[in-house]
N, C-alpha and C positions, 0 to 999 in steps of 0.2 A: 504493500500500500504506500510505504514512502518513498520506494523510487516512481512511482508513477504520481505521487502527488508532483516530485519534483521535476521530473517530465514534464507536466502540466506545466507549473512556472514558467519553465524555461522557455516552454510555447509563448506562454502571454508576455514574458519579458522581449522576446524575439519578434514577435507582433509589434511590439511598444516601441520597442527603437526603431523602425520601419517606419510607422505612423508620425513617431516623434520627427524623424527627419523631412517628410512628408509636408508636414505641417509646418514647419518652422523655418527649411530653407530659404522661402521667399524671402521671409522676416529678417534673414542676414545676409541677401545679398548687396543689399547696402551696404553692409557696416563695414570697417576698415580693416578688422581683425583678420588679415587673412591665416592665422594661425586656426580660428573658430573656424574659416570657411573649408581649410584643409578637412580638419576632425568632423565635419557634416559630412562632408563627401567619403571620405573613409567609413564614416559608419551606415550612408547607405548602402555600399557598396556593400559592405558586411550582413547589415542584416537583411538588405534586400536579398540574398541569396540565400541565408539561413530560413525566410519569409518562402522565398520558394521551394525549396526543399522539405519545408514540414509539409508544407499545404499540397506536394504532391508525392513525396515519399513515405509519409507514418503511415504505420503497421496499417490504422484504421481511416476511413476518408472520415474529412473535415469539411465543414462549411465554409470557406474560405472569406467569408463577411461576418461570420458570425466571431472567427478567428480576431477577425482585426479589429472587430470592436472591443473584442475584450483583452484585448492587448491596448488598444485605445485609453481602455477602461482603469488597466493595470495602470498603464504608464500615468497617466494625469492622478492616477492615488496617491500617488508621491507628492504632491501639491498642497496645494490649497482646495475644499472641497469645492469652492464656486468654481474652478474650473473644470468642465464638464463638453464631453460630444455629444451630438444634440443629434441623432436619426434624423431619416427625411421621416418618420410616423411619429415623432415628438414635436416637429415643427410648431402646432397649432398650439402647445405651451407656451410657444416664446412670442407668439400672436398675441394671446392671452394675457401675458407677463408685460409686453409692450402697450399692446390697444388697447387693453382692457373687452374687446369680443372675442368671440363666438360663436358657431351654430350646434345649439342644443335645445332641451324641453324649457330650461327653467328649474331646476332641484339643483341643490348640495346632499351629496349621498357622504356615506360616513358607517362605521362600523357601533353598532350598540350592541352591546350584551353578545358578542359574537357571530351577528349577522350582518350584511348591508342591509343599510333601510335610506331612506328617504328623511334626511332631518330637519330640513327647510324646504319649502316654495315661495319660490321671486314672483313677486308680485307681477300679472298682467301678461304675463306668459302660457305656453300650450297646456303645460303641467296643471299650472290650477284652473286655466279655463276649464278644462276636463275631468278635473275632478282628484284628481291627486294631491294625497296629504300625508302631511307627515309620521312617520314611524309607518309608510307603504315597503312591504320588502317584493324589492324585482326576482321574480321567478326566471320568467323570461323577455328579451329584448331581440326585437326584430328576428324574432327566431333562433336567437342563442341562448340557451340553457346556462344559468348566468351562478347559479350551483358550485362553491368553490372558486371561483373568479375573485380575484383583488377589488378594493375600492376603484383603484384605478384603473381595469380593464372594464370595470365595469360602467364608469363612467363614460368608458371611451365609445362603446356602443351606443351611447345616449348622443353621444355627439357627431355632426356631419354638418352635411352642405343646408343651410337656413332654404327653409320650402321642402325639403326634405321630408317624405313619412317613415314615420316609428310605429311599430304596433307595440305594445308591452304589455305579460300579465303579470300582474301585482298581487301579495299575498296580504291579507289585512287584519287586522287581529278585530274578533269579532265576526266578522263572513264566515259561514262555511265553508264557501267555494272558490277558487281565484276573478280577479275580478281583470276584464281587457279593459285598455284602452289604446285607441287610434289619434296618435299625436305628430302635430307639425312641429318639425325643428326650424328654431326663429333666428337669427342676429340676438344672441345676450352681451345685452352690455354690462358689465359688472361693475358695479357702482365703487369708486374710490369713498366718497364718502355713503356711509352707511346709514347716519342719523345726524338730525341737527334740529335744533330747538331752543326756547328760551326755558330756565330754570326757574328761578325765584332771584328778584330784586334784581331787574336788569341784567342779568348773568346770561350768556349763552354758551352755546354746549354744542362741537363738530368733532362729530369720529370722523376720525379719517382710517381704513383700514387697509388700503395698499399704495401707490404710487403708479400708475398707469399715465399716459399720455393723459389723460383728461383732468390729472390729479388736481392743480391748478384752479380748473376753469370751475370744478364743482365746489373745489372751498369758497372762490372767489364767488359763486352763485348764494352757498350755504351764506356767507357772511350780509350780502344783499339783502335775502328775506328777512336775517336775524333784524336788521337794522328799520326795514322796514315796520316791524312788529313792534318795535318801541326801542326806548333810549335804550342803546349798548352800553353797560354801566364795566363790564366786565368782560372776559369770552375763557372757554374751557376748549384747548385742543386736545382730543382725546389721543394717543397713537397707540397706546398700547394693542399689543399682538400685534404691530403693521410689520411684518418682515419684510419693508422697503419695497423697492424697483426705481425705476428712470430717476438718476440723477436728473435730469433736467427738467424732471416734474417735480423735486425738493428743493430745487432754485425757485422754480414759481409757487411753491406755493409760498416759501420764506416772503418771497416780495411782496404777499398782500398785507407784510407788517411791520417792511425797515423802510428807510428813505433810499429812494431810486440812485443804482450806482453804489450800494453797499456791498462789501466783499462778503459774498455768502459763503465757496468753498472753491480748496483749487488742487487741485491732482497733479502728483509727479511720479513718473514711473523711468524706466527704465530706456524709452526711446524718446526722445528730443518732443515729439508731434504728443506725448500723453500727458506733455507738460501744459497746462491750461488756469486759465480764472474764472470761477463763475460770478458774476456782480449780478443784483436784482436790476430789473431794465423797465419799471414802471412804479407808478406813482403809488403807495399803499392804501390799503382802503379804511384801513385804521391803524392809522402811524401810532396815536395813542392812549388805544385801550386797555387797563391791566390786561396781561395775557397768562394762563399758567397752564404748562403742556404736560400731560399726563403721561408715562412713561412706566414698563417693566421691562422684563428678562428676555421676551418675546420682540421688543422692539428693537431692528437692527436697521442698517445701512442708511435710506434716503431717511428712513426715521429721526437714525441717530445727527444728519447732517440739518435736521431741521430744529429737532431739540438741543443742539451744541451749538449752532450758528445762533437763533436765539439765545441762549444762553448765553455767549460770547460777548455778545452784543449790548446783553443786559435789558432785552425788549421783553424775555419771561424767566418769570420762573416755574425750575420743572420740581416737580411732583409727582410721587410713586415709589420706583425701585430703581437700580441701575440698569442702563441698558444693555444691549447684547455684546458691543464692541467690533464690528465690523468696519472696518476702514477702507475696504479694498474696492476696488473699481472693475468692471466686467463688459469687455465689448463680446459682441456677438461677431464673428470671422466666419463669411461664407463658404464652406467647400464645396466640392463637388459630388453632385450627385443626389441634389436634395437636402444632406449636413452639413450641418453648422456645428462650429466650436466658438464655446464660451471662455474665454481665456482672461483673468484677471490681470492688466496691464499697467495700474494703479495703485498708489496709495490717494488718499483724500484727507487733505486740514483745513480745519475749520478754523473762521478768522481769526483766534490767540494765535495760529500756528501750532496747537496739537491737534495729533492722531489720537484718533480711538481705538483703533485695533488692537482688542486685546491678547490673540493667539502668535504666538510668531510660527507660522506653520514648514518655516523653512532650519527649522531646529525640534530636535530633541533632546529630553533626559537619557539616563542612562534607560530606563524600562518602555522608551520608544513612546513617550509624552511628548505630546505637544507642549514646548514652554511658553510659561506667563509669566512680564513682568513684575517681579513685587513690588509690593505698594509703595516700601522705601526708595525703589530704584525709578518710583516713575515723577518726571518731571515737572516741575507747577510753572504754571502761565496764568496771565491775570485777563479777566473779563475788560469789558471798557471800560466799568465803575471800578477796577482794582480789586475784584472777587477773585479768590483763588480756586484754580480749577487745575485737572491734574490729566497727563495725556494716558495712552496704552491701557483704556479698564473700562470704555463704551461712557458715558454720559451718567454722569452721579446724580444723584436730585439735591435740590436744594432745599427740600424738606421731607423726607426718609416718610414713607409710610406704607407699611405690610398691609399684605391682606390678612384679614382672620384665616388661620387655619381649622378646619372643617374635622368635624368630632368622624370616628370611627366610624359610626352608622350611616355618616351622610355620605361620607366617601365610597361605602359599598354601596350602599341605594344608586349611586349617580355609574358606580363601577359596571355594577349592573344593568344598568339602564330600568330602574324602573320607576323610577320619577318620570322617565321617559313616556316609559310604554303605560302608566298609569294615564296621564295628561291626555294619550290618546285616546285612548277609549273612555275618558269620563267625558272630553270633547264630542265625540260621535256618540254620545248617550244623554247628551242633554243641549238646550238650545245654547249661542253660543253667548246672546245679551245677557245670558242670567248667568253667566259665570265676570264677576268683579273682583273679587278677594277669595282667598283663601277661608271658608268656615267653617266653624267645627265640624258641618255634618261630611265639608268635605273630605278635612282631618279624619273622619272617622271610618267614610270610604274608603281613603286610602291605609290606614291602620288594616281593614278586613283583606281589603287586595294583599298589603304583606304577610298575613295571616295563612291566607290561599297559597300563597306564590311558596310558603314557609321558607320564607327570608332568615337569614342568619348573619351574622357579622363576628366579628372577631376586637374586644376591645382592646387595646394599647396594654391596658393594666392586665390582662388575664396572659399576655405571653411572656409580660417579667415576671407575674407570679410564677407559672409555671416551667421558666427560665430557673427562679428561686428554688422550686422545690426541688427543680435536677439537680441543684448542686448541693443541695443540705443531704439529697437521698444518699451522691458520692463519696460526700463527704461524713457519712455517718453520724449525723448531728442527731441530738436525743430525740427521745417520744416524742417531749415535750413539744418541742420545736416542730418539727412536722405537723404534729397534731392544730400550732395554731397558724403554721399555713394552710392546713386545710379548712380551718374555719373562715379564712382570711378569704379563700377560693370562693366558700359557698358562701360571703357577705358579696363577693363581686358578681359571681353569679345573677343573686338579688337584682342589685343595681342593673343588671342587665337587661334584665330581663324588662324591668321600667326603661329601658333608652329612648323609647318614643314617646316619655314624657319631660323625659332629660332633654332632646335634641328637639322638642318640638318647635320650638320657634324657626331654628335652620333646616327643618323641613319644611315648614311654611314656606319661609322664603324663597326655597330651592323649586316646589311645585309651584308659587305664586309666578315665579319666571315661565317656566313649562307650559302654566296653562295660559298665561298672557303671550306667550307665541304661538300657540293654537287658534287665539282669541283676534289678535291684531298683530299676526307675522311677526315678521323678524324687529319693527320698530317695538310692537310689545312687547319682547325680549328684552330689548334693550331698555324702556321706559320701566319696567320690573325690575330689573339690576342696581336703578341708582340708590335706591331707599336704605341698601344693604352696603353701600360701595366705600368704602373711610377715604379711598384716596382721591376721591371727587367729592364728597364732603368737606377733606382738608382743602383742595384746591379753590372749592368755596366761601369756608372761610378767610380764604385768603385775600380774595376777591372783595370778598364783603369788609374787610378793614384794609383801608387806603394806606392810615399809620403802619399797620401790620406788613402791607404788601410795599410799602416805601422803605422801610427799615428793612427788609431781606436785600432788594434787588440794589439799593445805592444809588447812589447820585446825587 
């Protein structure tokens, strides 16, 4: 088994240097190094012939594409992960990742409890004209048996050319039988921003969840209504979860908040042309309203250049958690034959002049870790007002606030999906205007559902107790002793067994979300979330005291 695993290797390494040469020569025939230019051509020359020799001499035949991609695959592992070879049948991701379209139904599919189901419908599209809701599991799609299939293949049947028919049968909890429907694939637009609204006391509130060509024009929309709807006393940029995209849609949307001509962010990479500035190039739509931008762990690249440029600048302050640290820059490199390669060709600083990148992915430990700068070795830069700010560790906040961490029972309930799967069928069993809150008698539905379902959970304290007793048992510790961990077991037991009067409040809240995105889609999901939220709380009050908000940011 282990000379053939390393056979394997040796394949995908020989693949990889093929590819890598492939790829990269144009890239250096420019450059003056003709020492470099030697060592390119010796190595095609090498592995192009090793590349021919597997693909027509081993023992066993090979797919000769299927070879190179995973030599492809091998070679760019050694990197950085954002760089990646993009198939001509991945293409419509980086459509997607760029334009923010599509031709699909309308759903986000997603794994619950172990199966794909159906976890939202976008409003106005084939999916819900038709009748499809949430927690539907696809059986079958246009004729394929979808049975063991990934999220993402299974998606991918869902999607085509817009005008296109889908037939699909759905499985529903509740029906007997499978249910058909016959749906048109539309143009989806996938909306950068997700939600936007006024809160209390002139505050306004815009998620932004990706960065797409249109990133820009919808803030810049969202900000309009806000304004329209009464005085702007405040605004809440929400970015959490935005895993970034198009720099050039974190320029614009920076711009609808600094003065036209300010340096937002500038890239230096390793060839002369990835040296660049990006400055805003239009006039702000609120140069100066408090601003305070929400931020976690999830939030990386265009995100991070819009919460570190503001930041910099001293135009907000952020609130949340740290961000992810991603600094790196990524063009898209046409090849032939339908792929593309994503090659990271940048770094990116934001106006102090530091990086956020907090991985150096071109180094290891000794146990083959990626290194992190320590906190001691990484270096401080000042804001405009002279606030101190520190590079290499993503975007810090300027006022630290955690989420609650979620009791035992509510993590399994949600692990499980059955706050999920509950929402759904108490939705298709009752109208949907008379579901507003959470009430007891729903509380109590849902209590018999877990009852049915015979839910069980595991508390935090019953496996250090039982941690406890393995080692009094090893350790020969007296009667005594054992005797009053077991009483110790059967008091936690007790308490256990009450958890759904222990956790009931954060299970209110957790079904109060669930069923408000049954009730009013995806923005009732989001209008359910804030009641419970601390870190849009705190960014309100911060909003809400001018002294408070003047005394963080300086000036």
């Amino acid at each position: 088994m282990k000379a053939a695993t390393r056979k394997t290797g040796d394949q995908r390494i020989a693949a990889a240097g093929i590819i890598a040469v492939a790829l990269l020569f144009t890239g250096f025939m420019m450059a003056p190094d003709s020492d470099m230019l030697l060592k390119i051509s010796k190595s095609i020359d090498v592995f192009g012939r090793v590349y021919k020799e597997v693909a027509t001499s081993y023992v066993d035949e090979i797919d000769p594409e299927k070879f190179m991609e995973a030599g492809v695959e091998g070679m760019l592992g050694t990197l950085d992960p954002y760089t990646v070879y993009i198939g001509k049948d991945d293409g419509d991701e980086v459509d997607l990742m760029t334009s923010g379209k599509y031709g699909g139904i309308g759903v986000t599919i997603g794994t619950r409890d172990g199966s794909v189901r159906v976890i939202s419908v976008m409003d106005g599209y084939s999916a819900q004209r038709q009748g499809i809701v949430p927690g539907d599991r696809f059986i079958e799609i246009g004729g394929t048996k979808v049975d063991g299939l990934k999220p993402d293949e299974i998606r991918g049947l869902t999607r085509g050319d817009p005008g296109s028919e889908v037939k699909v049968l759905v499985e529903r909890d509740g029906d007997a039988k499978p249910l058909e429907f016959v749906l048109i694939r539309e143009e989806i637009q996938v909306k950068n921003v997700t939600y936007s609204g006024m809160l209390e006391n002139g505050i306004g509130y815009v998620r932004l969840e990706r960065f797409s060509r249109r990133a820009g024009d919808e803030v810049r929309q969202a900000i309009k209504e806000l304004k329209l709807s009464g005085e702007l006393k405040g605004l809440v940029l929400d970015l959490r979860g935005n895993p970034g995209g198009l720099l050039d849609a974190a320029v614009d949307v920076v711009s609808k908040f600094v003065p036209r001509g300010s340096l937002v962010v500038s890239t230096r990479g390793r060839r002369q042309e990835a040296d660049k500035k990006y400055a805003s190039t239009e006039e702000p739509l609120v140069p100066s309203v408090p601003l305070v931008v929400l931020t976690d762990r999830n939030s990386a690249s265009a995100s991070e250049i819009v919460a570190g440029s503001l930041q910099d600048m001293d135009r907000a302050l952020i609130v949340g958690t740290r961000s992810f640290g991603k600094g790196l820059v990524q063009t898209i490199v046409p090849l032939n034959y339908g792929a593309q390669l994503k090659i990271t060709t940048a770094r990116y600083y934001i106006p102090s002049g530091r990086s956020i990148q907090e991985i150096d992915y071109m180094h290891r430990d000794k146990n083959g870790v990626f290194t992190v700068t320590p906190d001691s070795l990484r270096r401080e830069f000042k804001t405009v007002h002279g606030r101190k700010v520190y590079e290499r560790g993503g975007i810090s906040p300027d006022s630290a606030v955690e989420f609650h961490t979620m009791g035992p029972m509510v993590r399994e309930l949600i692990r499980k999906a059955l706050l999920f799967k509950f929402a759904n069928r108490y939705v298709n069993e009752h109208p949907k205007d008379s579901i507003t809150a959470v009430t007891p008698a729903i509380l109590a539905s849902f209590k018999a559902f877990l009852e049915k379902e015979k839910f069980d959970f595991q508390e935090d304290s019953e496996k250090h107790v039982g941690e406890l007793k393995r080692i009094a048992d090893n350790a020969h510790y007296s009667a005594d002793i054992l005797r009053d961990i077991d009483q110790l077991q059967k008091a936690l037991q007790k308490e256990k067994e009450r958890g759904f009067e222990r956790y009931e409040k954060e299970i209110a809240d957790e079904l109060h979300i669930e069923l408000m995105a049954r009730v009013k889609g995806e923005r009732g999901r989001i209008e359910a979330s804030f009641r419970t939220d601390p870190q849009l709380s705190a960014a309100l009050g911060l909003l809400q005291s001018k002294k408070e908000f003047s005394r963080r940011i300086g000036g």
